[in-house]
Each structure stands twice: as C-alpha cells, then as structure tokens.
N, C-alpha and C positions, 0 to 999 in steps of 0.2 A: 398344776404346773404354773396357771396363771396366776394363782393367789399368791404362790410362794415367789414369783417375781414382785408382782405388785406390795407385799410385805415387805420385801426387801430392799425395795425403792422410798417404802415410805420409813424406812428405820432412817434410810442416806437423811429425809427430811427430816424428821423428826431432833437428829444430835442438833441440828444450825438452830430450830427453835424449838418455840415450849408445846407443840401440839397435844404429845401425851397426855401432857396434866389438863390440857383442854379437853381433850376426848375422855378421861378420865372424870372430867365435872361433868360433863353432859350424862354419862353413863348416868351417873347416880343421881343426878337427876329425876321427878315424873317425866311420864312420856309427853303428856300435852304443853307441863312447862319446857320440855327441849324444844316441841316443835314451834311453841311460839315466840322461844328464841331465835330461833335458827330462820323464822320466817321472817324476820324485820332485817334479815341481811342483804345485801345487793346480788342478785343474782349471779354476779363475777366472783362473788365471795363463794357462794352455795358450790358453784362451780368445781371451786380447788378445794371444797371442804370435802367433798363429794369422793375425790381422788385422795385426801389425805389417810385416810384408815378405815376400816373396815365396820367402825360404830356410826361414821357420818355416812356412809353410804347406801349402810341399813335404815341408817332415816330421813335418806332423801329418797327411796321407795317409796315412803309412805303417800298415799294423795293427798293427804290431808293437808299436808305440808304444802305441796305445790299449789293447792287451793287456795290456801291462806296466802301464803310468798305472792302470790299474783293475782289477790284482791287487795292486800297492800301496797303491792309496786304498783299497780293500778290508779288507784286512789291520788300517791306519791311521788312516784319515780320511778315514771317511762325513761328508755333508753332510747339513745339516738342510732340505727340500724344505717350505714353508710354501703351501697351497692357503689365498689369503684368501677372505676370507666378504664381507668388504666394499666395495666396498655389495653387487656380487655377484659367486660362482665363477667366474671367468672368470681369476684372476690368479696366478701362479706366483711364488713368490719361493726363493732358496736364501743358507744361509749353509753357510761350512764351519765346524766343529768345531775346535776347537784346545786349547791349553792357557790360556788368553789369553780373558777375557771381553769383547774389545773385537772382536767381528766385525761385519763390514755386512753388512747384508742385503740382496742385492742383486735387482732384478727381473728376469726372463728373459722374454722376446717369443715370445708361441708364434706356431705359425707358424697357427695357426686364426685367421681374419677372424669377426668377428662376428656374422656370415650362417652359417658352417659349425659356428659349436660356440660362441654364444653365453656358455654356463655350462655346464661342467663337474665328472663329480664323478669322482675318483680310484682305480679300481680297486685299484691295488697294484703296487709297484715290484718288480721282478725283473733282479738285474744293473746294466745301466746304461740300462732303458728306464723307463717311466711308462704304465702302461692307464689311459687314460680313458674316459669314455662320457657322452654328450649328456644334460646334465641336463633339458632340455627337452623331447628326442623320445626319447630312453630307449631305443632301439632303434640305436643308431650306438655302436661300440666304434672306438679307435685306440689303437695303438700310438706312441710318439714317445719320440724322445731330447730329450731338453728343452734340453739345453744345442748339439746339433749343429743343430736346430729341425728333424730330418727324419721323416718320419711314414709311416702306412699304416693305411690303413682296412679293416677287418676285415669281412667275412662278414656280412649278419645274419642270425640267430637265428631259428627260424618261432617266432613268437609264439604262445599260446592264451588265451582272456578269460579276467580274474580270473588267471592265473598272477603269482604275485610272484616275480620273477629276479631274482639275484644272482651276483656273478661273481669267481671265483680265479683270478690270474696266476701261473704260474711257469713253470721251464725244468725238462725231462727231459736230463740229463744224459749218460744213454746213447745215444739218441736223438738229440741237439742239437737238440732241436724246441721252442720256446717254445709253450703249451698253456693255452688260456683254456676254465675250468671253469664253469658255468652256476651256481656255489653260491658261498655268501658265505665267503670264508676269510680269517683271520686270519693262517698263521702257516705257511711255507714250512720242512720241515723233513725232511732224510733221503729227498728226492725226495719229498713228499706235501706237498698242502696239508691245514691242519686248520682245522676251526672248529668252533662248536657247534652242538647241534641247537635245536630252541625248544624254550620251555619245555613241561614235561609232568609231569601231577601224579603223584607215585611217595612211598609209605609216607605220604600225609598233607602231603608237602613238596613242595615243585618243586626236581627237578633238571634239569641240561644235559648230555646226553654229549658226548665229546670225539669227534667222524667225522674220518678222512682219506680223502681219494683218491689214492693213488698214480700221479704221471703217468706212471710205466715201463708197467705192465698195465691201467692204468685201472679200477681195481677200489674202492670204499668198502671201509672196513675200521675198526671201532670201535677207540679209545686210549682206556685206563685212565685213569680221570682220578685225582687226589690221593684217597688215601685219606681216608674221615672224612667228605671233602668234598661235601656235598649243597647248598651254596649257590647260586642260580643267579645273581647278583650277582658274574660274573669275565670276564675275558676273555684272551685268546691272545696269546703272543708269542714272541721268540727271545731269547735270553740267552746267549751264551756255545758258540752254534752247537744248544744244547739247547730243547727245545718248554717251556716255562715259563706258567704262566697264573695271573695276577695276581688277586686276588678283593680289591674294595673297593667302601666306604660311601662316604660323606661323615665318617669320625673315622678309617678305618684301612685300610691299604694291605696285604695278604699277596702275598707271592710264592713259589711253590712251582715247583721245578725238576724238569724228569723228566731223570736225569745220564744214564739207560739208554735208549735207545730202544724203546718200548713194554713196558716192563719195570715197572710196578706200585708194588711195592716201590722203586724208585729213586728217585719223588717225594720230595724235601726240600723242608721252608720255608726257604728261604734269606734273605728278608729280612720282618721284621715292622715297618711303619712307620704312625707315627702321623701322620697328614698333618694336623692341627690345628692345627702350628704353621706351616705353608705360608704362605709371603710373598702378601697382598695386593695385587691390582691395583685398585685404584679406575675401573672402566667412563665411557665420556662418557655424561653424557645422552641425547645424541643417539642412542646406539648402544643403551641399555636396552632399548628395545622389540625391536629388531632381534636382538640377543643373545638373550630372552626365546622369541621365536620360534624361531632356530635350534637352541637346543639341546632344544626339542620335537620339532621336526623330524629333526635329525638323531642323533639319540637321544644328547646329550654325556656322556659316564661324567666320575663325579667325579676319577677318575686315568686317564690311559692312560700304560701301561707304556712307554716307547719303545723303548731299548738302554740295554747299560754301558758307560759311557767308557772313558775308553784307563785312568783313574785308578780302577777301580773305584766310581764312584761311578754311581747311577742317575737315568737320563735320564729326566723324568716330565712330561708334561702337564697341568698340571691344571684342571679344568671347561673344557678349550677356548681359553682367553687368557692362561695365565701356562705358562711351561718353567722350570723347578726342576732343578736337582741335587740330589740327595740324597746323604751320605756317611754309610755304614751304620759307620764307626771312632767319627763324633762326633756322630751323633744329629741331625743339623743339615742345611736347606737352606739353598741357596743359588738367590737368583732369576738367571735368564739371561736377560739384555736386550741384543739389538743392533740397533743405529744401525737404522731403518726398518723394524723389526718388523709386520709387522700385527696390528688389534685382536682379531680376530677370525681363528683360522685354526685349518687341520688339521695334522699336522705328522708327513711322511712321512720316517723316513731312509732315503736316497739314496744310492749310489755310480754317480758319474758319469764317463761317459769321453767321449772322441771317436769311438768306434767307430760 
C-alpha cells in the first residue's frame, strides 16, 4: 500500500524531470562505481535521491555508502546546523557550506512531536549524530540523526537538589562506543573532551583552567592553557584538528592554537581580529525583547569561534544573529546570509550522513 503510493508520487516527479534515465544509468552501472558516485553528493541531494525511486533508495541502505558520503563530507563540506530561538527551540534548520554565498537554508522535521520534546537544547554534535536534551524537563537526553529523523533515548541520570549538570558528546575511537559525559564541553580533541572550569579567583585575577576527560580511560586530566594568559573572557574550539581557544570582548577577537597536543609551549596566537568592523544586522522590533532575554539566558559571547573554511578564512558568529567570514590576508569580513536564515539562532557545524 505504501509502495504503490510512494511509486506514484514519484511518476508525478519523474514527467517534470529526467530522473528515469538517471536512475536508469545508475542501474547499469557496478555497484561500487554508483556508490562512489552517489557518495561525492551533498547530503541534501542524497536526501531527495533517496525519496526519488526505488533504485536510489536501495542504495542509500547500503553502509558503505554512508561511510564514504561522510568521510568525504568530512574532509570537505561540513554543513552549518542552525538551532532557532524563534519564537521557540524546537526547530532545526541546516545549510551546506560551499564556495558560493548563495545557499538555502533548508528546514529539517525532527521526528519529536510536541508532547515528547516540546523545546530543545543541543548538547553537541559528534560524527553524524546531534545530542539533545528536553529544555523543559531537563532530565531526558537523545540521540538523533537529523537528517535520517532516527533516534534513541538515553538512560537517565540520578539527579541530586541544587546539582547543576552539564553534558559532553563524543565518540571513543578505540572502543566504538559513543560516551555522554555529565560536564559541560566545548571542544572534542585527541579522544578527550575539553572545557573550562568556572571561574576562580587566582593572583588577584580570575582565571579558567583548561580540564579534559579522556573517553579511552575515563580519567580528568588538566591542559595548559596559552601562556601569559589569565583572561577568563575565552572560549573552546577546533581548528585545524588542533584544541584552539578563542579569548574576546566586544572590540577584539584572539585566537591561540595549541599545534602540540598538551604541549605548553606550542600555544601560537594565530589570528588577532578586530571585530569593530563586523557587518550590522539591524534586529525586528518585535524580536528586541525576545533577543534581550535570550542572550541573558543563554549566556551569548560577543564571537563564537566556529571552524576554518575550506579558504582559510574563519567561520565567526557574532552576538548570536549575524555569520561573518573573516579573511586574515585582507583584514576584512564578509557577512553570510542564506535564503531563510533564522533571526535568532545557535549555529552547530555538522557532518551529516545517512548512516
């Protein structure tokens, strides 16, 4: 019953374009040269190839394929995963990355009903999955692939009053065991997640240490943070496969790279940016208060570091509602705006597969 609608939806598509003769060449095609066609496509392609006929969606089963498609996209082109704020967390948007400012931002249907996970907030991406957890009941974690919509609800956690929990995703590599950590982490690196500790007053100052926990042995273990550096005004990220942590104001951006793994001396400032001249959004009305609110709430830094493009140029969010390139050659950004952005949002990069 379901095939013979689904066939019959896909005849409706098929008259407007040439799909046949395309699912027609893949056919006769080897198997391993379709999939390693099929695997250099953008995910949002794989997506509708997937729905178009009954040949592409026998060989989007395959793993192999999803393996491939997201060691490629990997490598290539991460997508940009947008959590809106407005009116509220509950909505998922992604665009992909390119060389090309002209991307759509497309929405994605999760597969949670309104009843099971109302609003949402985004643990941390790992691979090609997405941890959420119930912004409402605060005690419900899930796992989900956002683009396959398939899920799994996690364990909970014995709670105790007054504890504030926070939570790191990543995968143990020797292991294969994906491992959700009870602390807040920034920055998946070398098997360990890291983050900061809070603030603590030291020499007259407030500094942050740098903690990881290793998911091989499950052990804390302190990282050197930048020499010099007692500011607690920074935050965590990856660059370049390296643990990198960003320290900004509201006038200036640093970014210091650790090249060595837990190695001191390896810290460089790799990029010093003025972000004063950072392209304006003009906010709605309507949205002031609501923006006002959020970024109290959810404590918005005046940069958050993203990734480096495929161009050397760096990926930067700033105060929460504008995406900026930066090119460290000409001193200059560039604002990045696609077709159905939201006003309001978080902005996770992503590598997505079918898997």
């Amino acid at each position: 019953m379901d095939f013979k609608k689904s066939n019959k939806k896909t005849k409706t598509n098929h008259e407007k374009t040439d799909e046949p003769t395309t699912s027609a060449m893949i056919e006769r095609l080897p198997l391993d040269l379709a999939i390693d066609i099929l695997s250099r496509l953008p995910i949002a392609s794989l997506i509708r190839l997937r729905f178009a006929s009954r040949t592409f969606q026998i060989l989007s089963n395959y793993p192999h394929l999803a393996e491939l498609q997201y060691y490629r996209t990997s490598k290539n082109k991460p997508c940009l995963m947008f959590h809106s704020y407005d009116p509220i967390r509950n909505q998922l948007c992604f665009a992909e990355l390119s060389d090309h400012n002209n991307q759509i931002v497309r929405k994605l249907s999760t597969p949670f009903s309104d009843v099971l996970l109302p609003e949402f907030n985004i643990i941390g991406s790992c691979n090609d999955l997405l941890c959420l957890s119930d912004n409402v009941n605060g005690d419900t974690m899930y796992i989900c692939n956002p683009f396959t919509r398939e899920f799994k609800e996690l364990p909970r956690t014995i709670q105790f009053g007054e504890q504030k929990v926070a939570f790191g995703f990543g995968f143990d590599h020797v292991s294969h065991v994906y491992k959700l950590e009870q602390r807040s982490s920034e920055a998946l690196v070398n098997g360990r997640l890291h983050w900061l500790t809070l603030r603590h007053k030291c020499e007259s100052r407030y500094a942050r240490s740098i903690v990881s926990f290793d998911l091989g042995d499950e052990k804390f273990r302190e990282v050197p943070r930048p020499g010099g550096q007692e500011r607690c005004d920074y935050h965590l990220t990856v660059l370049r496969k390296c643990l990198s942590a960003a320290f900004c104001n509201y006038e200036d951006l640093e970014i210091w790279v650790m090249r060595e793994y837990d190695v001191k001396e390896s810290w460089i400032k790799e990029f010093n940016i003025g972000t004063s001249s950072v392209p304006r959004v003009e906010l709605k009305p309507e949205l002031k208060q609501l923006y006002a609110i959020w970024r109290k709430i959810s404590q918005v830094r005046p940069a958050q570091v993203l990734c480096l493009l495929k161009n050397g140029n760096v990926l930067v969010q700033h105060r929460g509602r504008v995406l900026v390139s930066y090119d460290p050659e000409s001193g200059k950004f560039e604002k990045l705006t696609f077709q159905g952005m939201p006003e309001l949002f978080q902005t996770i990069v992503h590598f997505g597969s079918l898997a």
